[in-house]
N, C-alpha and C positions, 0 to 999 in steps of 0.2 A: 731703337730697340737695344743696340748693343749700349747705350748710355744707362739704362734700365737698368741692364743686367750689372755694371761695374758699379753703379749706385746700390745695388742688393747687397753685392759680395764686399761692398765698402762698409756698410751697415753693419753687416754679418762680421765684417773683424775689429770695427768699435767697436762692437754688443760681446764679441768673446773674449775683448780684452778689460773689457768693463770689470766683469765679475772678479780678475782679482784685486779689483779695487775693495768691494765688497767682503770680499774675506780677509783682506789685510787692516783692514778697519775694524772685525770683528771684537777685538781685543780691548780697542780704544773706546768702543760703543759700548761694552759692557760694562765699562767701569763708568762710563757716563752715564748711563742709564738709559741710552736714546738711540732704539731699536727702529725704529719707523724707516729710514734711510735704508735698512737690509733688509726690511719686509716691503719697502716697495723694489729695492730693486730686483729681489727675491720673485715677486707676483710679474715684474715687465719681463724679467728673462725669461718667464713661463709662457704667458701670453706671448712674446713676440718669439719665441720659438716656435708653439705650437700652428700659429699663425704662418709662418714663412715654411713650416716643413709643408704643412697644406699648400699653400701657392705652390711651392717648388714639385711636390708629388702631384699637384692636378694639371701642371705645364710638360709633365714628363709623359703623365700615364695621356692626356690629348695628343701630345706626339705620337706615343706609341699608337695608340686605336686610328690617327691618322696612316701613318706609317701601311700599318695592317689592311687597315681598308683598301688602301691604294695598292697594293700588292695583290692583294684578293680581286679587285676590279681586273688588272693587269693579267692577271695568270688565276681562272679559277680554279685551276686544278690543285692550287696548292693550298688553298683554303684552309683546311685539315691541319696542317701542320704550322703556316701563323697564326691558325689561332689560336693550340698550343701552345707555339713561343711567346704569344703576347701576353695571353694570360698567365705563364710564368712570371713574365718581366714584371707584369702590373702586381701581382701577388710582392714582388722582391722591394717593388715602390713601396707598395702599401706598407712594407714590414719595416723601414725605414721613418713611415710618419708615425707610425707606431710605438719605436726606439722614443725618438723623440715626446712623444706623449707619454713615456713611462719616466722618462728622466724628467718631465715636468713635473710630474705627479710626485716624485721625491722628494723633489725641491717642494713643493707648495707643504708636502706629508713629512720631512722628517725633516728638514733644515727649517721651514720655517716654524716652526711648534718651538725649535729652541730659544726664538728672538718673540715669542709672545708671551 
């Protein structure tokens, strides 16, 4: 499992170091006339964003409802107030894969309209 995760996070800093590959080429694409190179890698950075915020927010918010549950089995009386906290936590996830789905959505809406 911890090989999983350091293959993720390895992923995750090729994929964020890619893009200024992409915008540094901009210049040199336009005078060539050949876009297709920044609209696909423009479309992968969106898809595999949007994709790895999902995994990462549905690993997180299972922990949490795990987490919860187990504490509620443990101590009923406190029920009330994890589930509360969890429900905040899960709202703060959620708002997270969200970020990332609106910065895809910029990418795919305003950067890529200028390479078509």
């Amino acid at each position: 499992m911890k090989r999983l995760y350091l293959a993720l996070i390895g992923l995750a800093v090729i994929l964020s170091g890619s893009g200024s590959l992409a915008w540094a080429a901009e210049e040199a694409s336009r005078s060539a006339g050949n876009n297709s190179l920044i609209l696909a890698a423009i479309f992968l950075a969106s898809g595999l964003g949007v994709g790895l915020a999902a995994v990462g927010v549905g690993v997180g918010q299972g922990n949490a409802v795990r987490g919860a549950c187990d504490g509620m089995a443990r101590n009923p009386g406190m029920a009330g107030k994890l589930m509360t906290t969890m429900l905040l936590g899960l709202a703060i996830m959620e708002a997270l894969a969200i970020y990332t789905l609106v910065i895809a959505l910029m990418l795919l809406f305003m950067f890529a309209d200028k390479f078509m």
